[in-house]
N, C-alpha and C positions, 0 to 999 in steps of 0.2 A: 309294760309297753316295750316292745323290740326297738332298737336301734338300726336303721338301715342306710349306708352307706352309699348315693350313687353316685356316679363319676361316668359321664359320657355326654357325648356334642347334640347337646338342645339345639340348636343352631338348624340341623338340618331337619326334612322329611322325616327319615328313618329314624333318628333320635327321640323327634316328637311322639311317633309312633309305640315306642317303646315304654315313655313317662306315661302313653296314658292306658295303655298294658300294665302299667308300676301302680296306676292312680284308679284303674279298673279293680283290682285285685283287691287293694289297701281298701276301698271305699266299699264293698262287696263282703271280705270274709275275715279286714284284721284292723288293724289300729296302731301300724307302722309311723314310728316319729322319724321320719324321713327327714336326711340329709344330706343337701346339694353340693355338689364341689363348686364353688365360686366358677365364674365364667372365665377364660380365657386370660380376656383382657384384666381382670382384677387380681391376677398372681401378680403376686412378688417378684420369681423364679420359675421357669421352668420345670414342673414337678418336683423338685429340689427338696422342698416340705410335704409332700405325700405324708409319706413314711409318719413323720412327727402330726402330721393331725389327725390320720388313723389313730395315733397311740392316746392322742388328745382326748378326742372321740369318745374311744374304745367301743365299735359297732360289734351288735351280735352278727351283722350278714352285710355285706358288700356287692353292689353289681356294678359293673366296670367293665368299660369298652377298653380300653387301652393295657394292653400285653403286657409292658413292661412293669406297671405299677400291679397286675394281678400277678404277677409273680412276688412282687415284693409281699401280698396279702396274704399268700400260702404259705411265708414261713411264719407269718405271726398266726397261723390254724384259727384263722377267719372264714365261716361259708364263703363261701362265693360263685357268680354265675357272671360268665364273660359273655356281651351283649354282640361278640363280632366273634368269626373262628378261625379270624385268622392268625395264625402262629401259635392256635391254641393247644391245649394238650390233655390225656385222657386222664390229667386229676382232675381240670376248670373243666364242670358241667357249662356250657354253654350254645348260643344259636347258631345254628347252621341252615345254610335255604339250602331247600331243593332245587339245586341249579339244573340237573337233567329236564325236574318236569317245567322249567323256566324254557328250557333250550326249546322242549318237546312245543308249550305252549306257543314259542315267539314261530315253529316253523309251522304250526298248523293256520292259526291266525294269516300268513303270508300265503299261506295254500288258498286258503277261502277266498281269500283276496285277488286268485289268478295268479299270482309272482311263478315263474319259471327260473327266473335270476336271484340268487341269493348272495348277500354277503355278513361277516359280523365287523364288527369294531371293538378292538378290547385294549385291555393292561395286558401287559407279556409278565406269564408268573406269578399271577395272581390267583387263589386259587376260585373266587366265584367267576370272575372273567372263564378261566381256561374253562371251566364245570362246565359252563354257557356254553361257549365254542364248540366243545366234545359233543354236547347234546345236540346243537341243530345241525351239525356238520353229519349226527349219526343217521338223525332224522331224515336230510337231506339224501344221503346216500340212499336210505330205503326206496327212495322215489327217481332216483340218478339223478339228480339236482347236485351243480357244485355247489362249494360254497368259497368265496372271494374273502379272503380276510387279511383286516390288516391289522395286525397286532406290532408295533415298535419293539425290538428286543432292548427296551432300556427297564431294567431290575425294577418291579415296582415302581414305574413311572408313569403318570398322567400327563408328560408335558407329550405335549407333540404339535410336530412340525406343519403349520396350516398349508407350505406350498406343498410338503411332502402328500396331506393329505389330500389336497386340490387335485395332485397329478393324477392320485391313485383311482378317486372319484371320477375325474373327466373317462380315466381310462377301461372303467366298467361299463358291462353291457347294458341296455336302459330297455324299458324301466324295469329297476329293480328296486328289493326288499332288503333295507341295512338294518338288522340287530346289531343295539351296540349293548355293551356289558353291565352300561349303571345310565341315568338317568345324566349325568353329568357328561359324561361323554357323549350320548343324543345331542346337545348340545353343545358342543363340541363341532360335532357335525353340521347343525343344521347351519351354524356362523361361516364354514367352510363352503356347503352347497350357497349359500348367499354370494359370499367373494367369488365363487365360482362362476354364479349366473345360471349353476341348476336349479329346475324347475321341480317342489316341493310339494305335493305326494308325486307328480304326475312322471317326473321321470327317476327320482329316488323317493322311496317311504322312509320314513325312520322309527323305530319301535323302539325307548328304553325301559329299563326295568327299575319295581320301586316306588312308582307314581308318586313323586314328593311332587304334590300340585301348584306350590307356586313357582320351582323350580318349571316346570315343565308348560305351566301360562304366562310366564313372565314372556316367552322368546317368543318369538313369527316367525313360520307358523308354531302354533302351540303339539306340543310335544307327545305323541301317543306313549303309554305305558303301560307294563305289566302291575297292577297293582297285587301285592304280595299280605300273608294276615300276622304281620307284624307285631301288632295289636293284641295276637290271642296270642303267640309264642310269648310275649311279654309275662304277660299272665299266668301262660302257665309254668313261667322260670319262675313267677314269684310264689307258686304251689312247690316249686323244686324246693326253693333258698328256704322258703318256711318249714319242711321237714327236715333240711341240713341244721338249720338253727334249734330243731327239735331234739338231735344226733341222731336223726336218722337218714342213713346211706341213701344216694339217688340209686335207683336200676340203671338211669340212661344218662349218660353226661351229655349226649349230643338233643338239644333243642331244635326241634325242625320248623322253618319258615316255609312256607307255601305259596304258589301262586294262586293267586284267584279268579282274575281275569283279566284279558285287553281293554283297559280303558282308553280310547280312542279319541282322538282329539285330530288337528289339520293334518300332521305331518304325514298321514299313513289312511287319510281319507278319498280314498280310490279304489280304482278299482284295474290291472294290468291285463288287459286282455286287447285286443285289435276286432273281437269278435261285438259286433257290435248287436246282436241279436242276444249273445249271452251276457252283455253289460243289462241290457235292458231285463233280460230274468233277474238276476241281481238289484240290479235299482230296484223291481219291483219288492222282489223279497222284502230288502230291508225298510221299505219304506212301509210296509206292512205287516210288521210283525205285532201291531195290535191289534188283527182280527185275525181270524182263522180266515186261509186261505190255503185254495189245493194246486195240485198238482198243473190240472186243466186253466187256474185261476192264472197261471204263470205262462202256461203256453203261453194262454189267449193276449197275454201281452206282448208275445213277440208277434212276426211276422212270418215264423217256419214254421214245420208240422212238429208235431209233438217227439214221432222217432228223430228227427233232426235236432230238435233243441237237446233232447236226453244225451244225445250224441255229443253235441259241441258242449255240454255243459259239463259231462263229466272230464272232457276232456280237459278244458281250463281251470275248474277247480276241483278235481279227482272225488267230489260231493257228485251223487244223483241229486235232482230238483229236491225230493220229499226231506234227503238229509240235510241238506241245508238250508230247507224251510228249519225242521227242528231244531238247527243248531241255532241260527240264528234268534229263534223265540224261546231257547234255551238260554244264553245270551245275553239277551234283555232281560228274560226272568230272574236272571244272577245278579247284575245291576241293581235291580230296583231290589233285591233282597236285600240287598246295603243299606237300604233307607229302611231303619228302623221303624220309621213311625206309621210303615205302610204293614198292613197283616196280610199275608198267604191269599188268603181272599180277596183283599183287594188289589191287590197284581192278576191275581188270576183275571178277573172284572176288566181290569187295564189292558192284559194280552189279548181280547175278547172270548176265553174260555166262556161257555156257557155252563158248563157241568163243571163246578170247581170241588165236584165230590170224586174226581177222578184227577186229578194236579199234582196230590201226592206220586200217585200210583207212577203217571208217567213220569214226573221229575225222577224219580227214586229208579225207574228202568234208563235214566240215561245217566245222570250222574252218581248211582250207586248210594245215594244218600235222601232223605227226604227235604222237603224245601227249611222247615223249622232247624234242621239239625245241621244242615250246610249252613244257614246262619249263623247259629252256635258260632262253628269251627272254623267264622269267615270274618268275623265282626270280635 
């Protein structure tokens, strides 16, 4: 039986996330006697004893969030896979998210939504913060949409200034769409438009990333986010660590996290448009993404002609009617893929598909994957 060594913050979302990527794996293909580093509060010292209870130990493989002590493990030529990448380096195989397709994901969600206004919220220097920023800033540009950002230049810091941030908020154009960088800083915000007396989605949205769920229902409104598959990069770090402890070389040191989808909640439950004809295409959409419905199905809810709605719709959310039908029951059909206990067929049944001998086909022409195998790679 292998010995595996973890060390990282149970405490939050993204940790939890990780254990059960560690307890997926172990329960599945090995028989890992796993062990915990004490919590926090139950050190003696501030990492002080690291070093000596590794040696205590003596673990075939280590994972480890914390930089400082994964270095002290690569002189004693312990595997190891660092659970964070940041200050990492190309010997520690470790995770890394796809922050572009985060940025990509937070500005289309915003698009759908009508948002003309953009801003982010981030750490200054951070490298998934800045990754974020780059990507909807690039995204944005494609569409000539600015984007408002207020990033602090304090080194790695999360402290910040609520008046500073009050003034900066009063002073954007409304309503707008605020991506902020982690799931903590959303809230951050949201305590901020409260002291404010901004009105939450209606004249700011706020989007974090991460989806640590009680972090994000704990506050009012409850907190929209990108939920990422943390879960399966877990897993498959623990496919890495177990051929390192084999001696054999990784190919890839870099673990890639993904985003999955906007799980939506108050903060960002709107919709920004004045056009009150294309709110009403919209309400209906989403309010019926469990039956098939067409094009004419959406007119006939407004109150204009059909070349008039095509018109002002593509205008506010750069979607024709038909696309964001799809996307939207696209959408939902990701969602409920989440939920294990439901099969392909029975989502299909839920979406109101009639022919669920054709759900592969079209899943797989829009998100390049099939619905079984986007699970796999999501869950």
């Amino acid at each position: 039986m292998k010995k595996v060594f973890i060390q990282l913050e149970s405490g939050r979302g993204y940790g939890r996330d990780i254990l059960k990527g560690i307890y997926n794996y172990n329960n599945r293909f090995s028989e890992w006697e796993i062990i915990f580093e004490p919590s926090y509060y139950l050190k003696t010292s501030n990492n002080s004893n690291f070093i000596h209870l590794i040696s205590e130990i003596k673990p075939d493989g280590c994972i480890i969030e914390n930089y400082e002590n994964a270095k002290k493990v690569i002189d004693l030529n312990i595997p190891l896979i660092q659970t964070s990448s940041l200050n990492s380096t190309h010997k520690i195989p470790c995770l890394k998210g796809n922050y572009d397709a985060d940025g990509k994901m937070a500005f289309e969600y915003f698009l759908s939504k009508g948002f003309k206004n953009l801003a982010f919220f981030g750490i200054h220097k951070v490298i998934w913060s800045d990754g974020r920023l780059e990507s909807l800033q690039k995204n944005a540009f494609s569409k000539n949409i600015k984007v408002h950002n207020y990033t602090p230049k304090k080194k790695r810091s999360i402290s910040h200034d609520l008046k500073e941030i009050i003034s900066w908020l009063k002073s954007l154009p409304k309503p707008i769409g605020i991506f902020c960088c982690n799931d903590d800083l959303g809230i951050i915000l949201i305590n901020a438009c409260s002291m404010a007396k901004l009105k939450i989605p209606y004249e700011i949205a706020i989007l974090g990333v991460d989806n640590d769920e009680l972090l994000c229902s704990v506050v009012h409104p409850k907190l929209s986010s990108i939920a990422r598959n943390h879960t399966v990069a877990a897993f498959n770090a623990c496919e890495i660590l177990n051929k390192m402890m084999l001696g054999i070389n990784p190919e890839n040191h870099i673990i890639p996290t993904e985003p999955i989808n906007v799980i939506e909640r108050s903060s960002t439950d709107t919709i920004a448009s004045n056009d009150k004809e294309v709110i009403k295409a919209l309400h209906f959409i989403r309010n019926n993404t469990q039956v098939n419905i067409t094009v004419n199905d959406v007119v006939n809810s407004t109150n204009i002609s059909r070349r008039n709605l095509y018109t002002r719709f593509k205008k506010t959310t750069n979607r024709t009617i038909l696309e964001d039908i799809q996307f939207q029951k696209i959408k939902k059909f990701k969602v409920l893929l989440t939920n294990q206990k439901l099969s392909v067929k029975e989502i299909a049944f839920q979406l109101g598909f009639e022919d669920v001998s054709h759900i592969s086909r079209w899943f797989s022409a829009i998100e390049g994957t099939t619905p079984v195998r986007w699970r796999k790679n999501n869950m």
